[in-house]
Each structure stands twice: as C-alpha cells, then as structure tokens.
N, C-alpha and C positions, 0 to 999 in steps of 0.2 A: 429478755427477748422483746420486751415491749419499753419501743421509744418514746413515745408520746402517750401517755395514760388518757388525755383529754380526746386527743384527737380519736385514741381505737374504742373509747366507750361510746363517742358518738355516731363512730361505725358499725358497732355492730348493735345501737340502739336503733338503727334505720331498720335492718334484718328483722326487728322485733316486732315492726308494724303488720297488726292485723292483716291478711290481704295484699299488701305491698308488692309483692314477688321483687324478682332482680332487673326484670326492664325495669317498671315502674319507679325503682329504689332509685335505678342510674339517671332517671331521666329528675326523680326528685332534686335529688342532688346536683344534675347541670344546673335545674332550674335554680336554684338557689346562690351554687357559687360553692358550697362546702356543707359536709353533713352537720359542721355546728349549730348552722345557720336551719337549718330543718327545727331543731328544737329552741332555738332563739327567735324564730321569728312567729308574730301572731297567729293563730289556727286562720281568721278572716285572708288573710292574706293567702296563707298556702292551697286555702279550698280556691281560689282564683285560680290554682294553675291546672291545666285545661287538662282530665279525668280526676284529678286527686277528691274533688269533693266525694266522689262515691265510698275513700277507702276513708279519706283524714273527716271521717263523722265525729258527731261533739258527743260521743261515748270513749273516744280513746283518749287515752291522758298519757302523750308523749314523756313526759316527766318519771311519772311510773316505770315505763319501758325501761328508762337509765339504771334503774335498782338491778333489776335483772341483769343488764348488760355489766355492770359493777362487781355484782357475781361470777359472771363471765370470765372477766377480765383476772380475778383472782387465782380461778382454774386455770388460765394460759399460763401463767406467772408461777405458779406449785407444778405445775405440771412439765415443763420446758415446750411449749407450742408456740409454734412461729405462726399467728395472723399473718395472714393475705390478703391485701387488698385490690379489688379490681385494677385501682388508677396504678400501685405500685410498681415498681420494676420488674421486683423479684414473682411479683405473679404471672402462672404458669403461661406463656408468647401465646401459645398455638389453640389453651382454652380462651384466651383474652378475646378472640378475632368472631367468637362465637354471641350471638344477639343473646343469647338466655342465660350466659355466666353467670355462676354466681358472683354477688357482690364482696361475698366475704368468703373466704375458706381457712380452713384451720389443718395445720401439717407438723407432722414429727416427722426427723427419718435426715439423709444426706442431704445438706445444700447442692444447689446445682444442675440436681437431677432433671428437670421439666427440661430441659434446651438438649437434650441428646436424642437420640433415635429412639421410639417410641411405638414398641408393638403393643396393644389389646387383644390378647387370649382369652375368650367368652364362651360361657357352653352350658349344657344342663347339670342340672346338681345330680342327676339320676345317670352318670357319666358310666359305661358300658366300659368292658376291658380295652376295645376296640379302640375308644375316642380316650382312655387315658394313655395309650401307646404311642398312638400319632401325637397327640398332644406333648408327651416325655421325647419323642422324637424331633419334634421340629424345634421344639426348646434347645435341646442338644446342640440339633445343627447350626444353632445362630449362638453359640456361645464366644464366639473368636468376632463375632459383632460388634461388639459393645454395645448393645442395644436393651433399652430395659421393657422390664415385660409389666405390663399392667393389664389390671384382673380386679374381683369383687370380691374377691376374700369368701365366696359362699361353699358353700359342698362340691363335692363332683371337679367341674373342668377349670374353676377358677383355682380353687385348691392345688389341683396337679399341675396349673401353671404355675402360680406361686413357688411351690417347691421344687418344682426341676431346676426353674432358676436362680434359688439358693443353690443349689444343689451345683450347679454348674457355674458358681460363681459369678451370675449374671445378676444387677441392680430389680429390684421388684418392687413397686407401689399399689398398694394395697389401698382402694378407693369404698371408702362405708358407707352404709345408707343408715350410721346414727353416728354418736359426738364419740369423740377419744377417752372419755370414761369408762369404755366396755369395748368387747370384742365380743362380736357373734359372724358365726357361731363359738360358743367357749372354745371349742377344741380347738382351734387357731389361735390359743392365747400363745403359744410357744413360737408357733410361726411367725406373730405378727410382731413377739421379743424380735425374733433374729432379721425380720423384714427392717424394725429401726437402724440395724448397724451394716444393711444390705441393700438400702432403698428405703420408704419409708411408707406412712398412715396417711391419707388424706380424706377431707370432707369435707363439705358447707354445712353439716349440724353440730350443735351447741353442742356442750355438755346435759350429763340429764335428755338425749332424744332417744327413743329406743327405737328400735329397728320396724316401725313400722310398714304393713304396706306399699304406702302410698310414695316411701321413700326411695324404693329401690329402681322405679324409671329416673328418678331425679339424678341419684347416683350414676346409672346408665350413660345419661347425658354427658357426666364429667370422666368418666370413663373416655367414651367418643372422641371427646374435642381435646382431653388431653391426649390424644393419640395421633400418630401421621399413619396408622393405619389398624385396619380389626381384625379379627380371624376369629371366625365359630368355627369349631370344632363338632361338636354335637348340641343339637335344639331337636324340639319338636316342634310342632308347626307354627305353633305360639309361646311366647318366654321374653322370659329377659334379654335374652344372648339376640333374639331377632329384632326387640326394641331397639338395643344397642346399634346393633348393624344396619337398622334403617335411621335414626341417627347422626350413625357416622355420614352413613351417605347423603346424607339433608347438609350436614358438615362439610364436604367434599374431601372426606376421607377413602383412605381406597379400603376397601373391605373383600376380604376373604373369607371362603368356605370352604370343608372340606368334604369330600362326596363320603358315600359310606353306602350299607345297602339297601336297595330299596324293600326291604321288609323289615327294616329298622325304625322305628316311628321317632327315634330321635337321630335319627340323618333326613326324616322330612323336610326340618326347616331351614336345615345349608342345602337340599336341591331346591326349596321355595326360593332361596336366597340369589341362586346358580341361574335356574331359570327365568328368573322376572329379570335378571342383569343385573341386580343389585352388589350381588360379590363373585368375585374373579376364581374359578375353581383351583385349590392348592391343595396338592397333594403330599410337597414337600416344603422344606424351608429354601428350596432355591425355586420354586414355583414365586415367594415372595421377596425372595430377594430379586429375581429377574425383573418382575412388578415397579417394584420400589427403584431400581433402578442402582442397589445395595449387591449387585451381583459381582464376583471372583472378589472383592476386596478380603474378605479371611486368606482366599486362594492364593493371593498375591503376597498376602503378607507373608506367608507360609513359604510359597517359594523363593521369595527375597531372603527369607531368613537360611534357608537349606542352602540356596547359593554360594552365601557368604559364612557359612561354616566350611565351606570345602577349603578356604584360601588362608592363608600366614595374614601377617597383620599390614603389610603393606601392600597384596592386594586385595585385602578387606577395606582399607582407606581411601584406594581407586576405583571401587566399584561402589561403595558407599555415596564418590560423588555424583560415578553416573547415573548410578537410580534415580536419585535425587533430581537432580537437573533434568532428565530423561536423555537429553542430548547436551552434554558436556561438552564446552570447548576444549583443545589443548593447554591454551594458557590459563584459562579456571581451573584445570585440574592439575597442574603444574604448582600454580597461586593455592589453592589447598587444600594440598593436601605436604606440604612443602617438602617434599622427596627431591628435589631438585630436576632439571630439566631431563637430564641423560636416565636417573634414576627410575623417575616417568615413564619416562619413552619405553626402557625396557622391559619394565612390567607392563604394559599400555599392548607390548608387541609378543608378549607372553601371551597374555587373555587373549589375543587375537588371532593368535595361532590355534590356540585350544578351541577357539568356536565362541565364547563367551561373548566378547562385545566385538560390534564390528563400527570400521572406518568408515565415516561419509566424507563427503565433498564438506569443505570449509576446514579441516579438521577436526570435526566434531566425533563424538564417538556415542555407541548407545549398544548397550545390553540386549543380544539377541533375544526374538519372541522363542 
C-alpha cells in the first residue's frame, strides 16, 4: 500500500510536530518545496519562516519524531491502510477544498468511495424511538440513490445510520476520532468488519490515539467537508451533531434537520438549527432530494425500468434508444439499433399508436411524460 517509504515517513513525521496543526503543516511545507526538506534543512533557517519560530523551539528534535512516524509506517503496511495525502489525487475532492484538512488521513474500506454523492447522518447518542424511525426511514428511501451515508460510528443516531445502510445495501464511511487500531465503541466492532467490505474506516489519528475528548470536534470537521450535505436527526441544544452542522455550513454545505416535538429536548437542536437558518427542514428523504437537486432520479429509473419490461426485445431496443437520446432521430434509431428501415418504422408506428412515444417535427421521436 505504500509506495514510497521515504516520502510517507516524512509525511506523517510533519503531523508529529508539537503544536503544528494542518494550516500550519501545509503552509510548512509550501514554504519549503517538500516535507523532506522540513527535516533536512537547518532549525535557523526554518525558525525564519514567518510564525514557525513559536512552534519549531530548540526543544523539539525533529529527528526523534521520524522513530515514531517509522512505527507508524509499520502499522499501515500489517495492517492494509491506505495513507492519504493532502497534495494526493486520491484524497478525499470535497474535504480537499476545506482550509483545516487534514494533512494526512488514514483509510481502510472500498476505493473510490469519496467522489460519489455523499450524505452525513448525525444525531445524539441518547437517540429516542422517534429519531431512530425517521432516521431507518429516510435511509430506506435513498437506497436506489447510490449515495453513501456517512456518520461517527458513536451510539444512538450515527449507529442507526450505519446500519440501515448496510442494511439496505447502501456504501457507509465510518469517520473516528482515534487510529484504526480500535473501534469505539467496542460494540461496533462487528459493524465496522462489514462497513470494510461495504464502505469503509476513516481518520486523521495514528495508531495508539484513543478516543479522547478533544478528538471528536476534529472528527466532526471531516465528517462536514467530506460530505455534499448533513442531516441531524435528533440533538439537543448542544452536541456534537450541532458542531457538525454549524461546520458544514461554515463549509458551504447544505444542512438539514428534522423537526420533532417541542417537549422533546433532543429535537431542541434541529428547531435551533431550523430557526437560526442554518438547516433546511426534512421531514423526508425527498424533502432532501428536492434540496440537493437529486429528486425523481430513483423514480425515473424505476419507471424506465417498468416500461421496458412491458415490450419483446425489439421494441425494448427502440426505446432503449430513445431514452437515451431523449429525442431520437429516425436515421439514429434505424443506424442502431439495426432493425432495418421498414422494420423501424413499424414498431416506431406500433409505440405510437399505443401512446408511448410520440412524433415531432424533424422526425425525431421521444417517449411520452
């Protein structure tokens, strides 16, 4: 999994600096030209570049950090983890475009998965029968999407996202706030097997990070910016699920919430959410399909598919092209589906009778609404 040993030990030997964060890290490394160049070039020099003297003080010994990162690098390699790197291809488009990316991230699970449609289903861990129903519900409804569902792996509403969309055979990324040596909570250890061969793990901590505090806004964040859109389901007035969704929106993600009732203290923070404007009230999953702008395509697919079971295989062939084209000429749909011209014409004049496609001007033909 790892192609260059030198090049990802000096990457994820930057991560390792005290204080550093990932602005700082990226702008280390503009300034330098390459993260090798971070620990080849003299401390005198690097304190020059304009904030670094506050973090690169003559207590850290960059050298040091490579042990650890060496370690690191070990764990990817035993372990099958695909490093990510900001500059990379393969890292994630949509968290790339975000100022506080991380620098490095580390992923098990499907290739390919980040470049597809991309929901965040977020919510409290103290998740009421209520907000696990709506939540099993809008899962459902978006299953003929193709769209994956990304959550925190925690108790409560990220959980019941997770599983609906195994469940409904929909892709699910699982985003931790510590390294891929552990799953917390344990009880997802089973879920987060089948989330590898379903969607995958991801995170910016090492191996060795435990699930601290302080980790779980950070996660939030990659939560966010790996998404094209949020949806809280159930919060209370304060949580994670609200960090996330204010966030997204800093992100310019569209964010959803969904109402519930007002003597519920954990549908306080989707009406907080509703009424500051922050997120767009969903009740259903076509409240967010209409949003996104992802609305009737399952519908469409469905009824193209019911159409074209009604018919024999040669007008399965002519209507295949007009779908296709939306508006088919005669000699395109003559050219192939190669029935021949007469052959054409008379199924052409079949569906036309029946109501199914109708003739315009040029001879073009199109599938009635």
């Amino acid at each position: 999994m790892v192609e260059n040993d030198d090049t990802l030990l000096y990457r994820i030997g930057i991560t390792l600096i005290p204080g550093i964060g990932n602005m700082n890290a990226k702008k280390l490394i503009a300034w330098c030209g390459d993260p090798a160049l971070v620990f080849k070039e003299p401390k005198r020099d690097l304190l020059k570049i304009p904030g670094m003297a506050r973090i690169l003080n003559s207590d850290i010994n960059l050298q040091q950090l490579l042990i650890r990162a060496e370690q690191e690098m070990t764990f990817i390699r035993n372990s099958g983890i695909k490093p990510l790197y900001y500059y990379d291809d393969d890292y994630p488009e949509k968290l790339k475009h975000c100022a506080d990316s991380p620098l490095m991230l580390y992923y098990k699970g499907l290739e390919g998965i980040f470049n597809k449609k991309i929901l965040a289903i977020v919510g409290t861990r103290k998740a009421t029968s209520y907000g696990q129903h709506i939540c099993k519900e809008i899962v459902k409804d978006l299953e003929n999407e193709n769209i994956v569902i990304v959550s925190g792996m925690a108790y409560g509403i990220d959980s019941c996202a997770h599983r609906m969309a195994l469940s409904c055979g929909l892709e699910t990324i699982g985003v931790l706030g510590h390294g891929l040596d552990r799953i917390y909570p344990s009880e997802n250890r089973n879920m987060a097997a089948r989330m590898l061969e379903q969607g995958g793990l991801l995170t910016e901590f090492m191996s060795q990070s435990i699930p601290d505090r302080e980790n779980f806004p950070k996660r939030n964040r990659i939560i966010a910016g790996l998404s094209d859109a949020v949806l809280v389901v159930e919060s209370a007035g304060k949580g994670g699920a609200i960090i996330t969704a204010e966030i997204a929106s800093s992100y310019n993600r569209d964010v959803f919430a969904v109402p519930g009732s007002i003597h519920n203290e954990y549908s306080d923070g989707c009406h907080l959410l509703i009424r500051r404007n922050i997120a767009a009230l969903a009740r259903s999953a076509d409240d967010i399909r209409y949003s996104m702008g992802w609305e009737g395509k399952a519908e469409k697919q469905k009824s193209k598919a019911e159409l074209l079971s009604k018919y024999d295989h040669e007008e399965k062939i002519i209507l295949r092209i007009i779908l296709e084209k939306v508006r088919a000429p005669i000699d395109d749909i003559v050219l192939i589906s190669g029935l021949g011209a007469t052959k054409a014409a008379s199924v052409l004049l079949k569906l036309e009778f029946e109501g199914v496609i109708s003739g315009l001007p040029g001879k073009l033909y199109e599938v009635r609404k």
